[in-house]
C-alpha positions in Angstrom: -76.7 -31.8 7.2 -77.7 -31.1 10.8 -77.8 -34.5 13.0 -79.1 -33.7 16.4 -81.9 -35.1 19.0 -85.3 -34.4 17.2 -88.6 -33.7 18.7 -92.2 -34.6 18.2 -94.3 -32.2 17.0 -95.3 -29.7 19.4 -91.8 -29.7 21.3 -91.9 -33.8 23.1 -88.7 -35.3 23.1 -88.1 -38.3 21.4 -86.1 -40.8 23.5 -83.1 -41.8 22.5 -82.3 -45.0 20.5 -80.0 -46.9 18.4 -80.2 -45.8 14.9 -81.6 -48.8 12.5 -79.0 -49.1 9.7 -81.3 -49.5 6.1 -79.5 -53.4 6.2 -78.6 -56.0 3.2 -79.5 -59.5 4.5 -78.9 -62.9 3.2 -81.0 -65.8 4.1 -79.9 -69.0 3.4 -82.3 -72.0 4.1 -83.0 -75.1 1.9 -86.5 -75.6 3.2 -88.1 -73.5 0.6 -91.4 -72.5 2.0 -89.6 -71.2 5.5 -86.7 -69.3 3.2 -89.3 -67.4 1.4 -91.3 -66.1 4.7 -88.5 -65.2 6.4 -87.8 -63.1 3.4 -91.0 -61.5 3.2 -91.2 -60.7 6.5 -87.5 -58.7 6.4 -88.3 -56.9 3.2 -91.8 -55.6 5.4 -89.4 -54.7 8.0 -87.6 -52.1 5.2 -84.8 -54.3 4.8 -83.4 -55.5 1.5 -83.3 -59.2 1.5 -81.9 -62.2 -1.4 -82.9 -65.7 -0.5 -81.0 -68.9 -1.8 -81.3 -72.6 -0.9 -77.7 -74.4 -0.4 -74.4 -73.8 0.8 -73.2 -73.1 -3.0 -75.0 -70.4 -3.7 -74.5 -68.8 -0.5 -70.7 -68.7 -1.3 -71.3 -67.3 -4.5 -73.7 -64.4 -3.3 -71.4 -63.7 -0.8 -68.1 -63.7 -3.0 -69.8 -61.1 -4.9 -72.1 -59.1 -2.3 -71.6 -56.9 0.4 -74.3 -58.1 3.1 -74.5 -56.9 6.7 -76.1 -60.2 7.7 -76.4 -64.0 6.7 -79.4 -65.7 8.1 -77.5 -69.3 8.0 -79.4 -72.6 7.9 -76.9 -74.9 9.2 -77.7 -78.5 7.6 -77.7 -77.5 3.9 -77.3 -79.3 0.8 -74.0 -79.1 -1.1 -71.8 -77.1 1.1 -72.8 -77.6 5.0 -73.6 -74.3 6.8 -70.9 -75.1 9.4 -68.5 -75.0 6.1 -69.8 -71.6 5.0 -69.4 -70.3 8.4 -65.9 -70.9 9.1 -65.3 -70.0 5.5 -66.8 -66.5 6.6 -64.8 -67.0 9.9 -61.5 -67.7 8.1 -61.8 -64.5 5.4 -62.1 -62.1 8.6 -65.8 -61.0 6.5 -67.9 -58.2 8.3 -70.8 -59.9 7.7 -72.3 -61.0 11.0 -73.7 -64.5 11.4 -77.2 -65.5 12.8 -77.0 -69.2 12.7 -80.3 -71.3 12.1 -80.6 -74.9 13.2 -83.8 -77.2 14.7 -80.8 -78.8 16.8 -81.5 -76.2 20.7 -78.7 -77.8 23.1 -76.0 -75.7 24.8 -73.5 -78.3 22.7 -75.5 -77.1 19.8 -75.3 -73.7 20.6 -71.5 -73.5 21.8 -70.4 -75.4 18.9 -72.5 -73.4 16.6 -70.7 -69.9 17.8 -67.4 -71.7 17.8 -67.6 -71.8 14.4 -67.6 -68.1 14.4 -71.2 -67.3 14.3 -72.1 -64.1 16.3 -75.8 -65.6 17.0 -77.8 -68.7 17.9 -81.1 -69.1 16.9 -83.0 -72.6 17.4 -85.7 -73.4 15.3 -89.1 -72.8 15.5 -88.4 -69.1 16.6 -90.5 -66.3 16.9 -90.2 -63.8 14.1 -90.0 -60.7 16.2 -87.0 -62.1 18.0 -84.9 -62.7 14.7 -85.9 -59.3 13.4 -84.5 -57.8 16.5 -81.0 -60.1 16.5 -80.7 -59.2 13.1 -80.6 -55.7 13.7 -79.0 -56.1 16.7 -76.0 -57.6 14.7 -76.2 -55.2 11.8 -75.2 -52.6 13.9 -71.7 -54.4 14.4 -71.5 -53.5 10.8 -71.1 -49.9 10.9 -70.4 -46.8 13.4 -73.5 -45.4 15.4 -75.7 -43.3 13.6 -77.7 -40.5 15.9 -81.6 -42.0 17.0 -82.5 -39.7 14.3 -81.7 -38.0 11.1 -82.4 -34.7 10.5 -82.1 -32.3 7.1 -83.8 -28.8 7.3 -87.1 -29.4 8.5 -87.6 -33.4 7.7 -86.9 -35.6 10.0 -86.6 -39.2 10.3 -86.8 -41.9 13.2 -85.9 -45.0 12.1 -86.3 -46.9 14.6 -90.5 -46.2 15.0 -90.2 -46.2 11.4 -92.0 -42.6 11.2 -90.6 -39.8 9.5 -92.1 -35.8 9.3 -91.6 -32.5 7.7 -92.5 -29.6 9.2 -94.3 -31.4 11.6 -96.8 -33.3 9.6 -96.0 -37.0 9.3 -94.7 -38.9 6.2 -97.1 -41.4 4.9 -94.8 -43.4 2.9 -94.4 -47.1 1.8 -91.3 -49.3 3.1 -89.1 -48.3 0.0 -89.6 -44.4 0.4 -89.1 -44.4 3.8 -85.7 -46.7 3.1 -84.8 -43.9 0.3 -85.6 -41.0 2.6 -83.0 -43.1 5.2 -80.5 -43.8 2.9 -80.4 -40.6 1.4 -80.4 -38.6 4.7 -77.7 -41.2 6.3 -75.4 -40.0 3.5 -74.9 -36.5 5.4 -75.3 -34.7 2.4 -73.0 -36.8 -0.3 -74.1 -37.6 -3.4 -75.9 -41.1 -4.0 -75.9 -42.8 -7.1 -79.1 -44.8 -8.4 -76.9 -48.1 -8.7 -75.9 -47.5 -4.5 -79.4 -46.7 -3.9 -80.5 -49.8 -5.7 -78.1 -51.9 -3.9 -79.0 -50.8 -0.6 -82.7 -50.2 -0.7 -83.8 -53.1 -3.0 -82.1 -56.9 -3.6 -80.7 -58.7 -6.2 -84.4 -59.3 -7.9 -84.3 -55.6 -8.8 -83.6 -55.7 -12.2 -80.3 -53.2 -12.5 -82.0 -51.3 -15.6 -84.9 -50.9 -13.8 -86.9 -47.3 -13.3 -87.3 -48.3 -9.7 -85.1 -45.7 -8.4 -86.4 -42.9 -10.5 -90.2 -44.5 -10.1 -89.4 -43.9 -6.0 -87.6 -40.4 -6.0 -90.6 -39.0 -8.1 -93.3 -40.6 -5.2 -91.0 -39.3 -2.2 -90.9 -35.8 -3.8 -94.6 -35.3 -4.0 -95.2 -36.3 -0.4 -92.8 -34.3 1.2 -93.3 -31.2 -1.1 -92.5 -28.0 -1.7 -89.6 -26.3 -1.3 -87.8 -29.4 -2.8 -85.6 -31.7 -0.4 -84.4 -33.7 -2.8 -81.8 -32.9 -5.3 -80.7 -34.5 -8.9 -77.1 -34.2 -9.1 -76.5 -34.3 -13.0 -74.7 -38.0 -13.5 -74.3 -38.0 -9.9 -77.3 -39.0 -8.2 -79.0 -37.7 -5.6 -78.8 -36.3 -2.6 -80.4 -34.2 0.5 -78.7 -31.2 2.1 -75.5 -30.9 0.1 -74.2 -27.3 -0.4 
């Protein structure tokens, strides 16, 4: 698959950027009302989110999940934040940590990243600001992807979150465009529907689900004919393999 500098139609430039890995997040905050719009707001932001409410089940999510992030509440019942955190810390996990608290001193702060966060965040916050330290730390997850992707004639920005073929732009909804990413991120390797799942939806995706299949169908009749994507017979799928 070619990667390479695209352009907008009609031959502008598009600046250069950091590419916006397609990002598994956990949030982990007992005050129930606050957990749940933080997680609505990420999942509108393309990313794929799960949401629990104590220390516990944050251990067990992550024991069994691969997540780029963990949006950490730091006083939480059963085991404290702080304990999750060096738990994290201690394991040598890739998962970065954006720690949450309502306590905002430097003491706070520097005792917070001594535990071996890799972000501060005091509470009340502003939404747009934890959206961008969240991707901001994702991209510690993995190497640097080009500012955009390219296969044939589609092409994808992620970070404007606006994708074309042939010049005429993409209208598609937050889990097409993730797909479209995912897929053309893979450089032209076969994805399955249980990796796609994992990446571009959360653990409320039920895994016998049609959602993949549902999603592939609606991307393929918006970016038309010739076909982009291909079904790879028990495979997957996958966009500019040989």
């Amino acid at each position: 698959m070619s990667r390479s500098l695209a352009r907008e139609p009609g031959g502008a430039p598009v600046a250069e950027r950091d590419h916006e890995q397609i990002m598994r997040v956990l949030v982990v905050e007992d005050f129930e009302v606050l957990a749940a719009a933080i997680g609505t707001g990420l999942r509108r932001e393309g990313m794929a989110v799960d949401v629990v409410l104590d220390g516990n089940d944050a251990l067990e999510h992550l024991a069994v999940t691969r997540y780029d992030v963990v949006v950490l509440d730091r006083d939480l019942p059963g085991t404290h934040g702080d304990d999750v955190c060096r738990k994290l810390a201690a394991e040598r996990s890739e998962t970065r940590v954006l720690m949450l608290t309502a306590a905002s001193t430097v003491k706070d702060r520097v005792d917070g990243l001594g535990l071996g966060a890799d972000d501060y965040l005091p509470k009340p916050f502003d939404f747009a600001e934890l959206t961008a330290r969240i991707r901001a730390l994702a991209r510690r997850t993995s190497a640097p992807l080009p500012p955009t992707l390219e296969s044939g004639d589609v092409t994808l920005d992620p970070s404007r979150r606006i994708a074309f073929r042939a010049g005429r732009r993409l209208d598609l909804s937050p889990k097409e465009f993730a797909l479209l990413e995912c897929l053309l991120a893979s450089a032209g390797r076969v994805v399955s529907a249980e990796e796609l799942l994992e990446r571009v939806w959360d653990e409320q995706a039920d895994p016998f689900t049609t959602a993949v299949k549902t999603t592939i169908r609606r991307l393929r009749a918006k970016l038309g004919d010739p076909p982009v994507i291909q079904t790879v017979r028990e495979g997957g799928y996958q966009i500019g393999g040989a």
